[in-house]
MARTOR-868829 format. One record per residue (C-alpha): residue in three letters; x negated, y negated, z negated. Coordinates in steps of 0.5 Angstrom, whole numbers, plus 500, padded with zeros to 3 digits. Each point is the difference from the previous one (the first is absolute). Layout:
% MARTOR-868829
<pt><type>ALA</type><c1>X</c1><c2>Y</c2><c3>Z</c3></pt>
...
//
This chain:
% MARTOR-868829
<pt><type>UNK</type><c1>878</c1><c2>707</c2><c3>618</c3></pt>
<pt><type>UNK</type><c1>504</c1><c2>495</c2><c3>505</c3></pt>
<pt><type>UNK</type><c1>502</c1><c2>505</c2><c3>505</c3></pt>
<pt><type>UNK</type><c1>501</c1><c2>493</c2><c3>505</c3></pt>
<pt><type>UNK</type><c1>493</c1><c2>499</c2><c3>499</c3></pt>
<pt><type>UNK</type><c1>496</c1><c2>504</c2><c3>505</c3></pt>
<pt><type>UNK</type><c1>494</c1><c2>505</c2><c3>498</c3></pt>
<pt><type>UNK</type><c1>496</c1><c2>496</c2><c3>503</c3></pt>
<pt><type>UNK</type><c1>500</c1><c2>494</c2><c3>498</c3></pt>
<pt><type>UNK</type><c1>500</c1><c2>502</c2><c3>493</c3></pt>
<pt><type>UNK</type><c1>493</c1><c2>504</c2><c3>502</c3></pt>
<pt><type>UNK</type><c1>497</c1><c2>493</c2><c3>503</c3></pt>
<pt><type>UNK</type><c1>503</c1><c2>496</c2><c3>492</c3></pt>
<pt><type>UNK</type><c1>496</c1><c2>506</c2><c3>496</c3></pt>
<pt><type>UNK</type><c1>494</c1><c2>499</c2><c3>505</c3></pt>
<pt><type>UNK</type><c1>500</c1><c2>492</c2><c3>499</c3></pt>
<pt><type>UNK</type><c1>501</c1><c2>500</c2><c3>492</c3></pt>
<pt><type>UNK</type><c1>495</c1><c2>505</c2><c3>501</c3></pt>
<pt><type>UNK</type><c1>495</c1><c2>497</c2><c3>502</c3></pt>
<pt><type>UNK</type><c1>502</c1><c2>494</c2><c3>497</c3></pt>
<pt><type>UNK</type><c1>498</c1><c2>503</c2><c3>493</c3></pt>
<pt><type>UNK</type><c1>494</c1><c2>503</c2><c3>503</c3></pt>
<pt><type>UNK</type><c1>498</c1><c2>493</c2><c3>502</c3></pt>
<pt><type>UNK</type><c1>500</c1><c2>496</c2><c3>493</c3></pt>
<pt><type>UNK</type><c1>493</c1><c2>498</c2><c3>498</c3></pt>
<pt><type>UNK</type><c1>500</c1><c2>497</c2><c3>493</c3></pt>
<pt><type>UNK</type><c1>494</c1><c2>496</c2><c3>498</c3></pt>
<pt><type>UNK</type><c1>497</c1><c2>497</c2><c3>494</c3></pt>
<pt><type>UNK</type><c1>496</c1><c2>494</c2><c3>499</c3></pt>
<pt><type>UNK</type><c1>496</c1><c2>498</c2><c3>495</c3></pt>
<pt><type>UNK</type><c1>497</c1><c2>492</c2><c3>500</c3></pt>
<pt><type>UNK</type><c1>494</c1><c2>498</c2><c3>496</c3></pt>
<pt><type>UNK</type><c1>496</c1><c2>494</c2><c3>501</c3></pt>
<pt><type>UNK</type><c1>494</c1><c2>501</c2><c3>498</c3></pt>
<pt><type>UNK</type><c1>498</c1><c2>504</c2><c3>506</c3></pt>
<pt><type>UNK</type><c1>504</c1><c2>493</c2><c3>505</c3></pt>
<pt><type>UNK</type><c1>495</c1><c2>498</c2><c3>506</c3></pt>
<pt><type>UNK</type><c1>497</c1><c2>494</c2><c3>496</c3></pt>
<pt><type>UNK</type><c1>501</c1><c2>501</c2><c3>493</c3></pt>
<pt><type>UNK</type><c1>493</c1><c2>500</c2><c3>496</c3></pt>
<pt><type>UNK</type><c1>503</c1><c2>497</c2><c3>493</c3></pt>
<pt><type>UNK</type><c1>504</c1><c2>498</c2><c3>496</c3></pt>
<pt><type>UNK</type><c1>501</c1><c2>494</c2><c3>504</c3></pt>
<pt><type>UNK</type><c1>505</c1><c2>504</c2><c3>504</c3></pt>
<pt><type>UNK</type><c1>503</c1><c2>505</c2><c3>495</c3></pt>
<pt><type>UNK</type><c1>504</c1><c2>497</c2><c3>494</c3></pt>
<pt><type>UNK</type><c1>505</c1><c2>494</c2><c3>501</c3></pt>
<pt><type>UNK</type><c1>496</c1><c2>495</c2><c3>497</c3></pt>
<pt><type>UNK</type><c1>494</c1><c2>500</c2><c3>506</c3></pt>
<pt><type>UNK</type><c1>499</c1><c2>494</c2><c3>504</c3></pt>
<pt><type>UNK</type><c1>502</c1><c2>506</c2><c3>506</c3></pt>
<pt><type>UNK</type><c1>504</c1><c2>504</c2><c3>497</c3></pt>
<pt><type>UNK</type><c1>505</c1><c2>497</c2><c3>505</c3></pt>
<pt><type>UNK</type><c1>497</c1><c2>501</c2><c3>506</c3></pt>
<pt><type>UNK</type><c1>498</c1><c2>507</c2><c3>499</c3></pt>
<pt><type>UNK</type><c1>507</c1><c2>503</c2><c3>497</c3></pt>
<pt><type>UNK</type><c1>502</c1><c2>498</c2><c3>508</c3></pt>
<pt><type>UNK</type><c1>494</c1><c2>504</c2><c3>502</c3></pt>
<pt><type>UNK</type><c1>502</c1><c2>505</c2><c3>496</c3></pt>
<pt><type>UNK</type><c1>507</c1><c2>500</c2><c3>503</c3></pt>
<pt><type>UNK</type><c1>498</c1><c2>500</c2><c3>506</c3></pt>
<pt><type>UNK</type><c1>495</c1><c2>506</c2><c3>499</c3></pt>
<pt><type>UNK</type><c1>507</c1><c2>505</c2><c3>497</c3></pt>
<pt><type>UNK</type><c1>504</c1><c2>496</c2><c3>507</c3></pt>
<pt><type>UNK</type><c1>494</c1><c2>503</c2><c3>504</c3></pt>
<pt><type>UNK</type><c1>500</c1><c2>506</c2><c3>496</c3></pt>
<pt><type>UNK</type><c1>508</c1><c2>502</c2><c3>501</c3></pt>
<pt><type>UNK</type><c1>499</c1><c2>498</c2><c3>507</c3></pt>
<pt><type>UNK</type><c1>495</c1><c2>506</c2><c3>501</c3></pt>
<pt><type>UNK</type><c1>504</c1><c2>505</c2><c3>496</c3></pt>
<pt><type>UNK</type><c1>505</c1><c2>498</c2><c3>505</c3></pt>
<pt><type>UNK</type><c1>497</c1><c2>501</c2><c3>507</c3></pt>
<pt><type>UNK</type><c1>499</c1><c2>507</c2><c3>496</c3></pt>
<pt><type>UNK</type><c1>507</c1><c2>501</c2><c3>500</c3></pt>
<pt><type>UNK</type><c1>502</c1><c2>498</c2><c3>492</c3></pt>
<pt><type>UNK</type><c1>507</c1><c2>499</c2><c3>499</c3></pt>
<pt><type>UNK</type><c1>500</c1><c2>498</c2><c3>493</c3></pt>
<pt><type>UNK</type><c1>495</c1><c2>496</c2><c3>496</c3></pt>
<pt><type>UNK</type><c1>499</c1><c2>498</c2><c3>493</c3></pt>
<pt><type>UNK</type><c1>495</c1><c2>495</c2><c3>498</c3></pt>
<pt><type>UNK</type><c1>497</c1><c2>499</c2><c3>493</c3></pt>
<pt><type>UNK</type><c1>497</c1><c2>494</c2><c3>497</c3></pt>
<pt><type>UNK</type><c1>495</c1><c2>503</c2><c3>496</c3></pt>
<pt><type>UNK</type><c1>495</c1><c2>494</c2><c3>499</c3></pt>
<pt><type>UNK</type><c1>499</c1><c2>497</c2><c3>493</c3></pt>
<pt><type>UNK</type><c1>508</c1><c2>497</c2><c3>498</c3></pt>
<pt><type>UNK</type><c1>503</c1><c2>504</c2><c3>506</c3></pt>
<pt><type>UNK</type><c1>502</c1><c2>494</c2><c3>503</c3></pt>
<pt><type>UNK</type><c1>496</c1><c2>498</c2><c3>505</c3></pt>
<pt><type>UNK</type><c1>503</c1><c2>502</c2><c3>507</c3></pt>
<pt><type>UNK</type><c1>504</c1><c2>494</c2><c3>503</c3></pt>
<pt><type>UNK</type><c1>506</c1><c2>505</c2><c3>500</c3></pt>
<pt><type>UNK</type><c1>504</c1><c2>495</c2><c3>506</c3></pt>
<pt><type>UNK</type><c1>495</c1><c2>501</c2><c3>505</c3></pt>
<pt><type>UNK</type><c1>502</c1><c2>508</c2><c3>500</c3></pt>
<pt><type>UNK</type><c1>505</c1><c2>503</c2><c3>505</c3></pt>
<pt><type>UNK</type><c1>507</c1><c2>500</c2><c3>498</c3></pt>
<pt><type>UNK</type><c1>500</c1><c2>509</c2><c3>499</c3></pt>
<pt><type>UNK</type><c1>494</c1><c2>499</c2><c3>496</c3></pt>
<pt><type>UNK</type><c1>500</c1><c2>502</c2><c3>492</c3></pt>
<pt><type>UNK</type><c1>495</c1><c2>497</c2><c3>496</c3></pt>
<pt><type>UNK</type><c1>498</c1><c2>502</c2><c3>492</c3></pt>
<pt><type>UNK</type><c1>499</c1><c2>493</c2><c3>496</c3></pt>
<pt><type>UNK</type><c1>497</c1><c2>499</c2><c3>493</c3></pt>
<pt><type>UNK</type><c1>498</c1><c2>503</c2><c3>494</c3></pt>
<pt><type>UNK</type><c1>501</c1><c2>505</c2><c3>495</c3></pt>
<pt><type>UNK</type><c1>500</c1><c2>507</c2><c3>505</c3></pt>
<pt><type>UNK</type><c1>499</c1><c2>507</c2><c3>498</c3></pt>
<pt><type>UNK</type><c1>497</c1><c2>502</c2><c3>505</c3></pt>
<pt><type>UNK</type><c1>496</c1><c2>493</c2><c3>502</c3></pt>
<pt><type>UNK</type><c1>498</c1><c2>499</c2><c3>506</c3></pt>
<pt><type>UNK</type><c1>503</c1><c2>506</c2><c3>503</c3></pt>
<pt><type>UNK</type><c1>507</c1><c2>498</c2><c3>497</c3></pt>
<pt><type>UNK</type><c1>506</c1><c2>503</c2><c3>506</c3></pt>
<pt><type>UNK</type><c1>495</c1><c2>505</c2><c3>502</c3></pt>
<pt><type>UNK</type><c1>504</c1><c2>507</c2><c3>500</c3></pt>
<pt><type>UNK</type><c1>500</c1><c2>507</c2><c3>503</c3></pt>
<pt><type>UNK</type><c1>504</c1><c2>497</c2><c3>506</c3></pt>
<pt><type>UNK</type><c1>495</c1><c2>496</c2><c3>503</c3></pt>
<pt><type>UNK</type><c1>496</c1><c2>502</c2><c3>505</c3></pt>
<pt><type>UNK</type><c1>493</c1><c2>496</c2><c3>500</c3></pt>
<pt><type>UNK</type><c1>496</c1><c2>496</c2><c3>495</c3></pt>
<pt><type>UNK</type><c1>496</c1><c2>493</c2><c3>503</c3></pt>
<pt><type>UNK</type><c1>496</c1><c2>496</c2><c3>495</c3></pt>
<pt><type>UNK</type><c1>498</c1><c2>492</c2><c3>502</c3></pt>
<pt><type>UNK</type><c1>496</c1><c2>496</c2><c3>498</c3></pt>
<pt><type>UNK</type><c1>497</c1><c2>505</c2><c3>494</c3></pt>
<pt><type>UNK</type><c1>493</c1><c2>499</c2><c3>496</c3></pt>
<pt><type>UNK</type><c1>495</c1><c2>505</c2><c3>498</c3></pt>
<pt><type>UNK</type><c1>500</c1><c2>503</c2><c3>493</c3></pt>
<pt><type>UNK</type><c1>497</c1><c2>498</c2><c3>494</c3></pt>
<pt><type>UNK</type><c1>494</c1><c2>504</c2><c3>500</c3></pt>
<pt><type>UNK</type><c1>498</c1><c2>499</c2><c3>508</c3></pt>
<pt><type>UNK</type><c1>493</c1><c2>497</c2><c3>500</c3></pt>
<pt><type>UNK</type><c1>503</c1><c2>496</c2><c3>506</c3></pt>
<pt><type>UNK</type><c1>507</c1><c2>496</c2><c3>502</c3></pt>
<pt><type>UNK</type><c1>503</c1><c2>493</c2><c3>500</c3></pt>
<pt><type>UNK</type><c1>503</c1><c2>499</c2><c3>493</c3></pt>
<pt><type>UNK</type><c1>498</c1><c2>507</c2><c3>499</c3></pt>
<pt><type>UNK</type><c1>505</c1><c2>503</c2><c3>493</c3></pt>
<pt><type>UNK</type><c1>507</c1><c2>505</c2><c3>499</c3></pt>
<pt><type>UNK</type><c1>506</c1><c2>498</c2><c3>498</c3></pt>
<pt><type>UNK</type><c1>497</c1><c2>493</c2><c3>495</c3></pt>
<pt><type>UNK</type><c1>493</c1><c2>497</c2><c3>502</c3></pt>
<pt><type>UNK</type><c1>501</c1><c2>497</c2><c3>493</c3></pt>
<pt><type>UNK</type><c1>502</c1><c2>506</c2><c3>496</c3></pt>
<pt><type>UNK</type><c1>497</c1><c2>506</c2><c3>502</c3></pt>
<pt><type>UNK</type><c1>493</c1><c2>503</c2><c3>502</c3></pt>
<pt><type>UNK</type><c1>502</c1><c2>507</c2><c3>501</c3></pt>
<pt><type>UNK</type><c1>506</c1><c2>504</c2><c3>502</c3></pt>
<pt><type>UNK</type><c1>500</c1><c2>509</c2><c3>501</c3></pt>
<pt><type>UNK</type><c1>504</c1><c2>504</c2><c3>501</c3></pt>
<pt><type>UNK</type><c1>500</c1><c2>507</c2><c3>498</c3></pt>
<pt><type>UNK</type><c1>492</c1><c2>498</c2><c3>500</c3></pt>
<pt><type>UNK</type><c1>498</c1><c2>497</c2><c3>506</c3></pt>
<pt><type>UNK</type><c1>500</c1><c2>492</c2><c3>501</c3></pt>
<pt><type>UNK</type><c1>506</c1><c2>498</c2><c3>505</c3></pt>
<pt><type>UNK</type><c1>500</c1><c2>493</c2><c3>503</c3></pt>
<pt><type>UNK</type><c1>507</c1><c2>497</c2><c3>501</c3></pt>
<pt><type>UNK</type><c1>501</c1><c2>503</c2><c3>507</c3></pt>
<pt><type>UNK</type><c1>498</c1><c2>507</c2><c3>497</c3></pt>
<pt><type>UNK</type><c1>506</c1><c2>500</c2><c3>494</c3></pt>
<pt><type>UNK</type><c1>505</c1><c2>497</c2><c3>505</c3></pt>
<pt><type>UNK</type><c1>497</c1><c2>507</c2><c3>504</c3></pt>
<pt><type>UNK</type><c1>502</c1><c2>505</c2><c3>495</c3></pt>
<pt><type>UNK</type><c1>506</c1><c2>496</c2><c3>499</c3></pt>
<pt><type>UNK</type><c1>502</c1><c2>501</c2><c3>507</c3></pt>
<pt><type>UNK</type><c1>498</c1><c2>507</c2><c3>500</c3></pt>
<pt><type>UNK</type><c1>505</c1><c2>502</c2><c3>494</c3></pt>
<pt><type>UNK</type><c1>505</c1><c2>497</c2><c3>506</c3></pt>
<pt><type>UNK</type><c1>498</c1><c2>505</c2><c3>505</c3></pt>
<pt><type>UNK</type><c1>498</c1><c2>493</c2><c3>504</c3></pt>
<pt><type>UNK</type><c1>493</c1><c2>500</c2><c3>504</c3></pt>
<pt><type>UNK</type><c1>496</c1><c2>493</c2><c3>500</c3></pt>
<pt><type>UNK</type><c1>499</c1><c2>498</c2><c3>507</c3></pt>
<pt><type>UNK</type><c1>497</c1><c2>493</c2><c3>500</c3></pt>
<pt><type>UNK</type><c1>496</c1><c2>495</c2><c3>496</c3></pt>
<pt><type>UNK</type><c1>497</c1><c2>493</c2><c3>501</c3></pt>
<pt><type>UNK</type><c1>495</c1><c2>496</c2><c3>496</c3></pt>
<pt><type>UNK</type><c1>494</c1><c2>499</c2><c3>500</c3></pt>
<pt><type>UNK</type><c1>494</c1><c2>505</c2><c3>501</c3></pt>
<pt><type>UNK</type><c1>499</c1><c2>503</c2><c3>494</c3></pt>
<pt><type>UNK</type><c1>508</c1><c2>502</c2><c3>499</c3></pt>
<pt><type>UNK</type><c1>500</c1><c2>502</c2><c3>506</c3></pt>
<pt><type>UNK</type><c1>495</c1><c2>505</c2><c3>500</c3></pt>
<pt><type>UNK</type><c1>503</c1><c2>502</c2><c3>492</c3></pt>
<pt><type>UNK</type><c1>507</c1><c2>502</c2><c3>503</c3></pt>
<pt><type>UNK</type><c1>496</c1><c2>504</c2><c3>507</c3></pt>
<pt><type>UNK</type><c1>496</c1><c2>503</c2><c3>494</c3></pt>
<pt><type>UNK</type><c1>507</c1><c2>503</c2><c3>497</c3></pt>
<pt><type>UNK</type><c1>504</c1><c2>501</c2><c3>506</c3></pt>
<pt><type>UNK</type><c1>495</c1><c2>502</c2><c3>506</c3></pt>
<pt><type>UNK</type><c1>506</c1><c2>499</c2><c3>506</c3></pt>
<pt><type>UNK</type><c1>503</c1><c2>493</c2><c3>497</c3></pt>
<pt><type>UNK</type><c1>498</c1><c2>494</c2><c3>505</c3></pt>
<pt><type>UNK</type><c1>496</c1><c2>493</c2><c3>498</c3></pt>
<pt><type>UNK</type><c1>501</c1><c2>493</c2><c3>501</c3></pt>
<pt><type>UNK</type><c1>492</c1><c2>497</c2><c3>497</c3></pt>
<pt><type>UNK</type><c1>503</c1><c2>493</c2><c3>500</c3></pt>
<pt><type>UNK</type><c1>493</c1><c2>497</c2><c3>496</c3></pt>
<pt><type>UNK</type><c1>493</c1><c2>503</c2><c3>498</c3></pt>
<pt><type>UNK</type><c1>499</c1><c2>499</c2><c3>493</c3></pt>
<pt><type>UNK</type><c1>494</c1><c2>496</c2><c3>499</c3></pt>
<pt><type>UNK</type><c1>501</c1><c2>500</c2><c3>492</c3></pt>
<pt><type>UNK</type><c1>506</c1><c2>499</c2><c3>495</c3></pt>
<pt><type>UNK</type><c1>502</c1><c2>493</c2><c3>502</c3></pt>
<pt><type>UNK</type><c1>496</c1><c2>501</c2><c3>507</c3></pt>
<pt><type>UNK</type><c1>503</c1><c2>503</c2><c3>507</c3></pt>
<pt><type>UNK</type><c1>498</c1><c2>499</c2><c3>508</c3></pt>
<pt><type>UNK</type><c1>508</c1><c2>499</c2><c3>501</c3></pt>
<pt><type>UNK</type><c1>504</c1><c2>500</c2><c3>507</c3></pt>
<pt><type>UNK</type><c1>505</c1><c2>496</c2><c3>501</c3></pt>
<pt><type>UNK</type><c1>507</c1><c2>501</c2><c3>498</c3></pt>
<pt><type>UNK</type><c1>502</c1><c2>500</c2><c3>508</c3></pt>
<pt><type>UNK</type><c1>495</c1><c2>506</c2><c3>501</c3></pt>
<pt><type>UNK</type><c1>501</c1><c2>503</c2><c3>493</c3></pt>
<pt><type>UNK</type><c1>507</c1><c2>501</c2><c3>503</c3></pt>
<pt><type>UNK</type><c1>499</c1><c2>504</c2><c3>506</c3></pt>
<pt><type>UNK</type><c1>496</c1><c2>505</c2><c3>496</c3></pt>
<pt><type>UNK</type><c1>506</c1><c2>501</c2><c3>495</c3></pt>
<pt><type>UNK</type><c1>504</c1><c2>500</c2><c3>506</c3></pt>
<pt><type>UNK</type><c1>496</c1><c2>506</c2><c3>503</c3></pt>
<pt><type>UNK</type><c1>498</c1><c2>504</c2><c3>494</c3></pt>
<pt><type>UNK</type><c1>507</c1><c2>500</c2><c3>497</c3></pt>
<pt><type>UNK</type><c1>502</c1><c2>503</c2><c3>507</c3></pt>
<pt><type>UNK</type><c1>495</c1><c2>505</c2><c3>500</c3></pt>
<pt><type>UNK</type><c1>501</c1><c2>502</c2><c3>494</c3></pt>
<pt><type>UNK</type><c1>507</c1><c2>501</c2><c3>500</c3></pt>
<pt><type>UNK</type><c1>500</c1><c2>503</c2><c3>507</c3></pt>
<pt><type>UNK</type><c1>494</c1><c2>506</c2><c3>497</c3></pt>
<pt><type>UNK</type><c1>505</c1><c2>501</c2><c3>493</c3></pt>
<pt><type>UNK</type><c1>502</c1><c2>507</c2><c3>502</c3></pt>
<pt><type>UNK</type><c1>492</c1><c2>502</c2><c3>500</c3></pt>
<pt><type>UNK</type><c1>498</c1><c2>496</c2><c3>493</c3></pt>
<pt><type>UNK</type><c1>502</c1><c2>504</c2><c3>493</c3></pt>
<pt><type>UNK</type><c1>502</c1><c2>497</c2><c3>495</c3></pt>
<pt><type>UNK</type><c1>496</c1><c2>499</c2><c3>494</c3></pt>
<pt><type>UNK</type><c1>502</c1><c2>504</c2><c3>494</c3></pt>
<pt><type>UNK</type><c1>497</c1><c2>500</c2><c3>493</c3></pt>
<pt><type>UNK</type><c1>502</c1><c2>506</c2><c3>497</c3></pt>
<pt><type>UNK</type><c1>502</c1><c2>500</c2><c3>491</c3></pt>
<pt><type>UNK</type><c1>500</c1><c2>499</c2><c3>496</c3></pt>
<pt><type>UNK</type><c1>497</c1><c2>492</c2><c3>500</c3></pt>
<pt><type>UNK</type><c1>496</c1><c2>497</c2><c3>494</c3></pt>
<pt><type>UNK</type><c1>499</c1><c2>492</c2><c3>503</c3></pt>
<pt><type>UNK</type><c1>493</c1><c2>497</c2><c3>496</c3></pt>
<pt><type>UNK</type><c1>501</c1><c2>493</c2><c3>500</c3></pt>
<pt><type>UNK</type><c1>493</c1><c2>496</c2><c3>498</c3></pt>
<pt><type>UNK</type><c1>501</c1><c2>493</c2><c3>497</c3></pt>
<pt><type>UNK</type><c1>496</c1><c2>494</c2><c3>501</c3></pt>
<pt><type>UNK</type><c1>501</c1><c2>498</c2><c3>492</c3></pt>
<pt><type>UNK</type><c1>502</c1><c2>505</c2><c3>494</c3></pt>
<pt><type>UNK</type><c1>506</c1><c2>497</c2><c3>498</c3></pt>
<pt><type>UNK</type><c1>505</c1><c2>503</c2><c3>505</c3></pt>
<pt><type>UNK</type><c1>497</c1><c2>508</c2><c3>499</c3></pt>
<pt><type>UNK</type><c1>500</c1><c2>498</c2><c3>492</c3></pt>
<pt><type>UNK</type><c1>507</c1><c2>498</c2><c3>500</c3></pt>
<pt><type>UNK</type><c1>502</c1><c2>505</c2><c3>505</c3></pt>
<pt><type>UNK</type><c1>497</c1><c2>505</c2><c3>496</c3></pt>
<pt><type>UNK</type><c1>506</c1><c2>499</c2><c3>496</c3></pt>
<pt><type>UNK</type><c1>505</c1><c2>504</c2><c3>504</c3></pt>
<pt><type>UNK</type><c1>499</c1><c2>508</c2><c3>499</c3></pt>
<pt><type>UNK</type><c1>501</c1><c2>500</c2><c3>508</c3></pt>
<pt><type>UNK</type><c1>492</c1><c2>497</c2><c3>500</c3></pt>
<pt><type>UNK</type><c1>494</c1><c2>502</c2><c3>499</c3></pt>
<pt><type>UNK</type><c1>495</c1><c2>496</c2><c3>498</c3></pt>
<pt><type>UNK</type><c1>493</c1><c2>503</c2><c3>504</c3></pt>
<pt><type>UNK</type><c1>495</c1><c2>494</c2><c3>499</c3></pt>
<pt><type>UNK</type><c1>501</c1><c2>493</c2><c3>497</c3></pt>
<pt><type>UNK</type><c1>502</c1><c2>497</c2><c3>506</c3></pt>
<pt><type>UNK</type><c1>504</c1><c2>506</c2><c3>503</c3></pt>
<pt><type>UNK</type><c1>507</c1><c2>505</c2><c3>500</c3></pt>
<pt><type>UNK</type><c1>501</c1><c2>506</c2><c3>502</c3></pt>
<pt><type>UNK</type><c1>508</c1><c2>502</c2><c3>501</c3></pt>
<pt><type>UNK</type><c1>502</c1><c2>507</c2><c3>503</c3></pt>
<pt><type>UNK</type><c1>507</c1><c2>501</c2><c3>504</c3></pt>
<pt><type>UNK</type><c1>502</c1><c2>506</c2><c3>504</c3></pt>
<pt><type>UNK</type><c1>504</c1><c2>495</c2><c3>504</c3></pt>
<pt><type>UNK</type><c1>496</c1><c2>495</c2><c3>505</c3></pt>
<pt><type>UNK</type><c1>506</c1><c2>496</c2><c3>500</c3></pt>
<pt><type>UNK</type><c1>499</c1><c2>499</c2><c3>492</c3></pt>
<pt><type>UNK</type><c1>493</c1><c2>499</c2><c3>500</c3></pt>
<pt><type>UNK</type><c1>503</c1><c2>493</c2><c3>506</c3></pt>
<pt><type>UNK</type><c1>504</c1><c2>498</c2><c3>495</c3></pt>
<pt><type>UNK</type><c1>495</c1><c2>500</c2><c3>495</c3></pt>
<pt><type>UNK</type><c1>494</c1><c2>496</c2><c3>504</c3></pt>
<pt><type>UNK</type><c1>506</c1><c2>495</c2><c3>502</c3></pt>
<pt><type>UNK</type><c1>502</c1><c2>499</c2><c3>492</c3></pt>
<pt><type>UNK</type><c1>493</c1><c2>499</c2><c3>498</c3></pt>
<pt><type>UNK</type><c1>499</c1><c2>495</c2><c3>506</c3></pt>
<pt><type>UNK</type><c1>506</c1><c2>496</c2><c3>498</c3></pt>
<pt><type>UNK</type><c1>502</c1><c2>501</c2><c3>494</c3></pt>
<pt><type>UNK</type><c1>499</c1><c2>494</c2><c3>495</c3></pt>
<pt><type>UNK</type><c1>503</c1><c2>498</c2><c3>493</c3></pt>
<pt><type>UNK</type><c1>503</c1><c2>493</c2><c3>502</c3></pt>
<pt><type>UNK</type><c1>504</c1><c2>503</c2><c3>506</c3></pt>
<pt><type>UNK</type><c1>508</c1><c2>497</c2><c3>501</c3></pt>
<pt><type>UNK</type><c1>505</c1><c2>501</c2><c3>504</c3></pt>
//
């Protein structure tokens, strides 16, 4: 000890930084795009649409009003996933200087890749309901075109539902969602004290009664901020092991050929079963078989 420095001044240091870690609030966002105010087809979705230029702004604009919302809940540190399709859709210059933003494919733990046990809050936007779910614009998990069904350890999970346990196994409560009525009320279902942002009703697969953008962004920004302000009341979403993923295929081909690795069972002719005591390994797993191609170079 400094015997110059009074105690007192050194009290009054220890209370500042104490406080100062006390205040550290670390949220992760993760973006989708189906669930973005307007979006009802593929039209919006991939790169080759004769709007996807416009809804990649609307889409941005979405995670801005998201951030902005966990701020005015007091977050100090936010890091963003780009977790539609390639990976690549947010306009990355429209984002504060101090904001972090995973971009691409080819992640372990897909669209929750960043997400560890030091962050404080999970926030969806712009998500969809899953594949089973008779109601939800573009209604599917992790591929519309390749999968019809997705459980784990036996019950079917939506997209918001694996990231959940993903989440849980990180000890971090989800606490907001956006999207439309049907992918609100799956994630409401799961976690109770979560808060929602319903941005359209869903009229069929390609059909919704939207808000607009403007509107749709102040719901995000409302909900981000209850959510993430009511954290400490909602728990975390844990799946207890060991896991066995079951992926259901739309054509046989892929369950035959997987069927190949002693890993993998196959349970029916367009259906695996893989078994871990890790979830981060069964993450890893989903994120090999949805990206994994023959023909892929650097």
């Amino acid at each position: 000890m400094n015997p110059s420095v009074p105690l007192s001044l050194l009290f009054l240091v220890s209370l500042t930084t104490s406080g100062a870690a006390q205040q550290r609030l670390k949220v992760f966002i993760s973006v989708d795009m189906e669930g973005v105010a307007g979006v009802v087809s593929d039209q919006q979705l991939s790169p080759t649409g004769f709007e996807y230029a416009r809804f990649r702004e609307f889409m941005t604009a979405e995670a801005l009003a998201a951030i902005e919302g966990a701020r005015a809940a007091g977050a100090t540190e936010i890091l963003v996933a780009d977790a539609h399709g390639n990976m690549q859709n947010l306009l990355i210059e429209k984002f504060p200087a101090d904001i972090r933003i995973v971009r691409g494919p080819g992640r372990p733990l897909s669209m929750m890749e960043g997400l560890d046990s030091t962050f404080h809050a999970v926030v969806y936007i712009g998500y969809h309901s899953g594949t089973t779910n008779l109601d939800g614009v573009r209604a599917h998990t992790m591929s519309s075109a390749r999968y019809t069904g997705l459980k784990l350890n036996g019950t079917e999970v939506s997209e918001s539902g694996f990231n959940t346990a993903i989440a849980g196994h990180y000890g971090v409560p989800v606490v907001a969602i956006s999207g439309d009525n049907a992918a609100v009320a799956e994630l409401l279902a799961l976690v109770p004290g979560a808060a929602g942002a319903v941005v359209k009703e869903a009229i069929g697969f390609h059909a919704g009664i939207t808000r607009t953008p403007e509107a749709a962004q102040q719901l995000i920004r409302e909900a981000v901020r209850t959510g993430i302000e009511r954290r400490a009341t909602i728990r975390p979403a844990r799946v207890a092991g060991p896991y066995q993923l079951e992926v259901s295929f739309k054509h046989y081909r892929a369950a035959e050929l997987l069927a190949y690795l002693s890993i993998v069972e196959r349970t029916t002719a367009h259906s695996i079963r893989y078994r871990s005591a890790s979830l981060i390994d069964i993450a890893r797993f989903l994120a090999f078989i949805g990206s994994y191609e023959p023909e892929v170079t650097p």
